[in-house]
Backbone as JSON Lines, residues from 0, in Angstrom:
{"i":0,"aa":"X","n":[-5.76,10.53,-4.58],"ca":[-7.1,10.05,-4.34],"c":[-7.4,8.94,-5.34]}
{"i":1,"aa":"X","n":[-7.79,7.65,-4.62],"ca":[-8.22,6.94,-6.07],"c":[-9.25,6.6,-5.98]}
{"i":2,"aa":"X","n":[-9.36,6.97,-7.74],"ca":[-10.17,7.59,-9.17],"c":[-10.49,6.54,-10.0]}
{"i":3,"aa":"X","n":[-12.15,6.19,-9.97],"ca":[-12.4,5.42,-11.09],"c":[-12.72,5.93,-12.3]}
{"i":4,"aa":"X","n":[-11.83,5.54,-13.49],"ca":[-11.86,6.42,-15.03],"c":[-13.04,5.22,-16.02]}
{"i":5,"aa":"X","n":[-13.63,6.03,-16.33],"ca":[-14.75,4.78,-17.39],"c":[-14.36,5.92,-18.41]}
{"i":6,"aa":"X","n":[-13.95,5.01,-19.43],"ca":[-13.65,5.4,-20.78],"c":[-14.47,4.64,-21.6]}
{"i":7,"aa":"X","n":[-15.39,5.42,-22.57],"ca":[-16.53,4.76,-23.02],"c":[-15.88,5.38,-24.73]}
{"i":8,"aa":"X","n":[-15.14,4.53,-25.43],"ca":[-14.55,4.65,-26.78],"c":[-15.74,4.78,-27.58]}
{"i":9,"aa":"X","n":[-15.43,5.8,-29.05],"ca":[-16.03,5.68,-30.04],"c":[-15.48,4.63,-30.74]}
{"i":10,"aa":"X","n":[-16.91,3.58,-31.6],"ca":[-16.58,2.37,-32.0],"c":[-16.51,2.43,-33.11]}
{"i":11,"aa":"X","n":[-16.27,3.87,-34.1],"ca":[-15.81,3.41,-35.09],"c":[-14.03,3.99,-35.12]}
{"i":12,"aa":"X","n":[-13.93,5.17,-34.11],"ca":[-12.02,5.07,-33.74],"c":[-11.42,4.27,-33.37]}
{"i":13,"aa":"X","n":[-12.13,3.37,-32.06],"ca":[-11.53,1.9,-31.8],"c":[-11.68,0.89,-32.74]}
{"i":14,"aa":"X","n":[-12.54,0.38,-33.52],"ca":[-12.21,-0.27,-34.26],"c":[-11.05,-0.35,-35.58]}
{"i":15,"aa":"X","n":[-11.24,1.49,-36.01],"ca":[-9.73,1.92,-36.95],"c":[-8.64,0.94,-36.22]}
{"i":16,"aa":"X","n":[-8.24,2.08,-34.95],"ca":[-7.15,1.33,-34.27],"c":[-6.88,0.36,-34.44]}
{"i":17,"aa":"X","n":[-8.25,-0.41,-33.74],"ca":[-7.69,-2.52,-33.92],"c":[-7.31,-2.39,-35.02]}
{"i":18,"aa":"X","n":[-8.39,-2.66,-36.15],"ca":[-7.81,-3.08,-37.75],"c":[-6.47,-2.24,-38.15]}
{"i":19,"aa":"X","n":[-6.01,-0.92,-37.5],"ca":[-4.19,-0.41,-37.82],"c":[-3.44,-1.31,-37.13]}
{"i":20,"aa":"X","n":[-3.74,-2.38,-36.27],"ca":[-2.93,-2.84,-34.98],"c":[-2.28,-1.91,-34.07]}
{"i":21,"aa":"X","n":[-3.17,-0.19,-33.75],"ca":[-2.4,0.48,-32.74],"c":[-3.55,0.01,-31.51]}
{"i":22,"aa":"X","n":[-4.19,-0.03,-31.82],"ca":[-4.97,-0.62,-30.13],"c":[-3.95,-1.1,-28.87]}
{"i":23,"aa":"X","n":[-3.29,-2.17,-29.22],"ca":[-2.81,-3.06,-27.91],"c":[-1.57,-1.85,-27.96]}
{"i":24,"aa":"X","n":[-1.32,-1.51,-28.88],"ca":[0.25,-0.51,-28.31],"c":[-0.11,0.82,-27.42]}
{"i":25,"aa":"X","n":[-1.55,1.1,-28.26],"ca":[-1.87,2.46,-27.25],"c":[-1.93,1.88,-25.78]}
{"i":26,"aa":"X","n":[-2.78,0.77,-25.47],"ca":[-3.9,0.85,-24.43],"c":[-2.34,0.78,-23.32]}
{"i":27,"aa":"X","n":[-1.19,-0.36,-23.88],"ca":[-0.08,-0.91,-23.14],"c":[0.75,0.65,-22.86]}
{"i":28,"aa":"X","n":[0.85,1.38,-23.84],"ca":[1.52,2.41,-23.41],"c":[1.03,3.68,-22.15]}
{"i":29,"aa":"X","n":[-0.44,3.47,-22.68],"ca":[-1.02,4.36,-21.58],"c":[-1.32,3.54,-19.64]}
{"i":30,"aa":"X","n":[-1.4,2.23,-20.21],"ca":[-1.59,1.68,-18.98],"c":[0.16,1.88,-17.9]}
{"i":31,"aa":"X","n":[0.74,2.13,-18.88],"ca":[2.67,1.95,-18.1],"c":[2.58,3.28,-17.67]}
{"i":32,"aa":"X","n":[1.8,4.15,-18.35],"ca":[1.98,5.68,-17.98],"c":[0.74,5.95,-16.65]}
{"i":33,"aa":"X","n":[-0.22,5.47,-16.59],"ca":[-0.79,5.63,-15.48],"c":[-0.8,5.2,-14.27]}
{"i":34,"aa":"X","n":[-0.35,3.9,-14.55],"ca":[0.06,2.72,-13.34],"c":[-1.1,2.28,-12.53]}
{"i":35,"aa":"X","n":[-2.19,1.88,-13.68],"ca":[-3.81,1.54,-12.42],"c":[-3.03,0.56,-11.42]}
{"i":36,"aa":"X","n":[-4.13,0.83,-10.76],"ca":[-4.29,-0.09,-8.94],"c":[-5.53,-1.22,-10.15]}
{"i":37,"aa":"X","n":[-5.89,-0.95,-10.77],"ca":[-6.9,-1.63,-11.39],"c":[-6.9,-1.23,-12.59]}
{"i":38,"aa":"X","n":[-7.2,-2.13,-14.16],"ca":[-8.06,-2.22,-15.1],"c":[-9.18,-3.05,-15.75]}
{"i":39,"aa":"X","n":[-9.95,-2.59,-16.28],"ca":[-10.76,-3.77,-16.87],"c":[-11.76,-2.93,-18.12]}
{"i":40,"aa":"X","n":[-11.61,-3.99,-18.73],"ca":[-12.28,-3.73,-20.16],"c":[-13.38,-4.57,-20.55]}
{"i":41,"aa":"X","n":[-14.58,-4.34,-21.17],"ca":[-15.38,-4.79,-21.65],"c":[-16.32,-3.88,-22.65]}
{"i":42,"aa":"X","n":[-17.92,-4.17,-22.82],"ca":[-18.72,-3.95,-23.01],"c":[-19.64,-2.91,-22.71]}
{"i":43,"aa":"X","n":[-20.01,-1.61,-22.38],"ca":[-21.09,-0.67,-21.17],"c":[-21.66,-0.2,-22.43]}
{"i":44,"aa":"X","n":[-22.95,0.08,-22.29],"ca":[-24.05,1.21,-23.07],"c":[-23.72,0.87,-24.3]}
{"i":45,"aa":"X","n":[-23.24,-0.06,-24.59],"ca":[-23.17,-0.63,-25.77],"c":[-21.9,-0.2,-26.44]}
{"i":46,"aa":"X","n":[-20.83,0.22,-26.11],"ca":[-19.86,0.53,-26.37],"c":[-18.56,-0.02,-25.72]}
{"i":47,"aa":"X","n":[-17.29,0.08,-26.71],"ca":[-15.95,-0.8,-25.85],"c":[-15.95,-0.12,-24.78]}
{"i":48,"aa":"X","n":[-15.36,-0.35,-23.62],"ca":[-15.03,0.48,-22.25],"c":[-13.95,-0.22,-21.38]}
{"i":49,"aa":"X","n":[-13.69,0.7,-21.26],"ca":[-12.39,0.42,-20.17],"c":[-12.97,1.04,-19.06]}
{"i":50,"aa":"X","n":[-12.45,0.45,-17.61],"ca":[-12.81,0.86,-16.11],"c":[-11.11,0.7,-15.31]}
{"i":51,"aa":"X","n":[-10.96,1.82,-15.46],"ca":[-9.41,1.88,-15.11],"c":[-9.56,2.81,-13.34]}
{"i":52,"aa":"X","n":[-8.41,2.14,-12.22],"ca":[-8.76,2.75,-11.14],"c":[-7.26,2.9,-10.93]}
{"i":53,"aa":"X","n":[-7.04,4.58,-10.97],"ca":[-5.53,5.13,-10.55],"c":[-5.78,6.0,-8.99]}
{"i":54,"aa":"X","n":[-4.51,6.62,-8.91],"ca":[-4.16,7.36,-7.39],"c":[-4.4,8.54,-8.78]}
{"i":55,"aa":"X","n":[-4.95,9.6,-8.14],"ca":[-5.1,11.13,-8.73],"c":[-4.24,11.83,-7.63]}
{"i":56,"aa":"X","n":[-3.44,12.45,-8.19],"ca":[-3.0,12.96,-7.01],"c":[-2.8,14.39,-6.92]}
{"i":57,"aa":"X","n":[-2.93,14.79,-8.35],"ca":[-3.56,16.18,-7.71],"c":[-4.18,16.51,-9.7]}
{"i":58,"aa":"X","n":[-5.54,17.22,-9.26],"ca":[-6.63,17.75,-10.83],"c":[-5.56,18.5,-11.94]}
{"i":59,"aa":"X","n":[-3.83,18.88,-11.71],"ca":[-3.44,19.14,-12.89],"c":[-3.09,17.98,-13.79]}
{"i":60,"aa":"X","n":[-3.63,17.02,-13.1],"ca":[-2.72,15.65,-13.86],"c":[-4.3,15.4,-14.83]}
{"i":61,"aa":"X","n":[-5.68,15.41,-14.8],"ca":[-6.73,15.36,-15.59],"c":[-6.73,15.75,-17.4]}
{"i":62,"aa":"X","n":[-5.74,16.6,-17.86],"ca":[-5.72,16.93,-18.91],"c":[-4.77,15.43,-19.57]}
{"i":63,"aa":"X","n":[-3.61,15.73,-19.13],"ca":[-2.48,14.06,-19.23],"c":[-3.24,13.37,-19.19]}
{"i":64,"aa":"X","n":[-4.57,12.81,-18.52],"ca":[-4.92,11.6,-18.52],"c":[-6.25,11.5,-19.55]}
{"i":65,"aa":"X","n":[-6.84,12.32,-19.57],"ca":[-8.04,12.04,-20.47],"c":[-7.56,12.71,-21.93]}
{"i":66,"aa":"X","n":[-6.94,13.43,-22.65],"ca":[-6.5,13.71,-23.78],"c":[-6.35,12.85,-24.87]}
{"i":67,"aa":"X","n":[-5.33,11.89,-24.26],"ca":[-5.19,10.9,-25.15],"c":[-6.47,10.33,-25.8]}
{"i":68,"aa":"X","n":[-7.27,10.24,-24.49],"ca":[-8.29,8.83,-24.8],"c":[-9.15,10.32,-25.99]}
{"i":69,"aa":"X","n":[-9.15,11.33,-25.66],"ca":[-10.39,12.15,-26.44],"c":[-9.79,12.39,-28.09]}
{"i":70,"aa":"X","n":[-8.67,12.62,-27.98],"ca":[-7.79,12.09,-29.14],"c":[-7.46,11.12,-30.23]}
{"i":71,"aa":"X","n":[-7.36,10.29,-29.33],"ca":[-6.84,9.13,-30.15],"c":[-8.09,7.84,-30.22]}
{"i":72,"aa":"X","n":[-9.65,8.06,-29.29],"ca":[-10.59,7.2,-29.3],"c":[-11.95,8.27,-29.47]}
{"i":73,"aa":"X","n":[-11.61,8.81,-29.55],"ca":[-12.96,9.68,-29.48],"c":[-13.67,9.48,-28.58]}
{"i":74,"aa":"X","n":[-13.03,9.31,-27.0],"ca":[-13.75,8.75,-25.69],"c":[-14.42,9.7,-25.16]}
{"i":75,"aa":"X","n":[-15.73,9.46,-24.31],"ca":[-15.8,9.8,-23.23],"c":[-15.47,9.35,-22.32]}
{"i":76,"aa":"X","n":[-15.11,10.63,-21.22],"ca":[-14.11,10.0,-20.01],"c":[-15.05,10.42,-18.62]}
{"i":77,"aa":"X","n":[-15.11,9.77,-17.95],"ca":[-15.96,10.42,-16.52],"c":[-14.64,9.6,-15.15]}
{"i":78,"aa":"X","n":[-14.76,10.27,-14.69],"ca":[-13.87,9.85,-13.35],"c":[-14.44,10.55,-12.58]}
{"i":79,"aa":"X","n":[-14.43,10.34,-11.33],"ca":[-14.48,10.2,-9.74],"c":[-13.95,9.15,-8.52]}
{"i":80,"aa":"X","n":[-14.31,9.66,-7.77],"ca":[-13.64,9.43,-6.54],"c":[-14.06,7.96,-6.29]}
{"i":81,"aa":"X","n":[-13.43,6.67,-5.66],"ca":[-13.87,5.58,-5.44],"c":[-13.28,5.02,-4.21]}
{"i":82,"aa":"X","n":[-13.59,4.18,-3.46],"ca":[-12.8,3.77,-2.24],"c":[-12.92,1.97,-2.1]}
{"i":83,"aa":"X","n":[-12.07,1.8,-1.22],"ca":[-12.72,-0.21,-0.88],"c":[-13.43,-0.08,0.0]}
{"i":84,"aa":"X","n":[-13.67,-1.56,0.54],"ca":[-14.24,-1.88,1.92],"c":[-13.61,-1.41,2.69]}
{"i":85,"aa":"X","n":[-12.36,-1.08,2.77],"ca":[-11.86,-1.06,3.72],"c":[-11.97,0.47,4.26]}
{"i":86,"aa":"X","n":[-11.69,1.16,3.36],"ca":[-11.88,2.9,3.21],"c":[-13.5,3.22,3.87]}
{"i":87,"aa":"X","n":[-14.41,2.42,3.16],"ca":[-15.87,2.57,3.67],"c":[-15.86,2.67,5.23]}
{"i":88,"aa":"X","n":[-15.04,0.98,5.89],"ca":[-14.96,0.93,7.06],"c":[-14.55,2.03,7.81]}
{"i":89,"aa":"X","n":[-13.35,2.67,7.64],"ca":[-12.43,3.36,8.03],"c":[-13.61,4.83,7.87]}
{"i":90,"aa":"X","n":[-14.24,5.05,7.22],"ca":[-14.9,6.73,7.22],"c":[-16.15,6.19,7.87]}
{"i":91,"aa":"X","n":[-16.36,4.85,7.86],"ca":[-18.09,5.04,8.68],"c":[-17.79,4.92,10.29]}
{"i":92,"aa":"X","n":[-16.47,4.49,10.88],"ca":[-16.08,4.51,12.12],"c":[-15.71,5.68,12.29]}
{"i":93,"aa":"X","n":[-15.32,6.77,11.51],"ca":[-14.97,7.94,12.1],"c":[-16.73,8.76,11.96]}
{"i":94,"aa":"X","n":[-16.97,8.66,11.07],"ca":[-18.83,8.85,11.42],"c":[-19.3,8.81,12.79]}
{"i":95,"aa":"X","n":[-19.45,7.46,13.03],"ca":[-19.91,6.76,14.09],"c":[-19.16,7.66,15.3]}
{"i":96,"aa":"X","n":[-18.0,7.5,15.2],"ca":[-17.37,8.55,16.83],"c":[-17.24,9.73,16.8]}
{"i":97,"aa":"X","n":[-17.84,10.49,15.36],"ca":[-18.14,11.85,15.8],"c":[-19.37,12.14,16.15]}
């Protein structure tokens, strides 16, 4: 199922990181291990954030994926379910003909 992950980092663990230089090694190692369909990073609620969009493919994989970040960033993690246009299309036509 793909899962949009907002990882909303604590800014004084992410900043450790940067100033250790493990930042770019974590974020690169975890991004090879998840394989988003999507990432993106910025700014939210006033905190660093990442908006990462993977395939979930089944809720034992949730511990593997948010650990790290609660670990090693002091993140909060929220994920759910997300779809495209195209998915929208595809469930409002089966709507429509039931």
């Amino acid at each position: 199922m793909r899962t949009m992950l907002v990882i909303h980092m604590d800014t004084q663990k992410a900043s450790q990181m940067i100033e250790n230089n493990e930042m770019a090694q974590f974020m690169r190692s975890t991004l090879e291990r998840l394989r988003p369909e999507a990432a993106y990073f910025g700014p939210h609620s006033g905190v660093r954030t990442a908006f990462v969009v993977i395939d979930l493919e089944d809720p034992s994989q949730l511990p593997s994926i948010s650990e790290p970040f609660f670990a090693r960033l002091g993140a909060r993690v929220e994920m759910f379910p997300v779809m495209t246009a195209e998915d929208v299309r595809t469930g409002l036509e089966r709507y429509a003909s039931s």
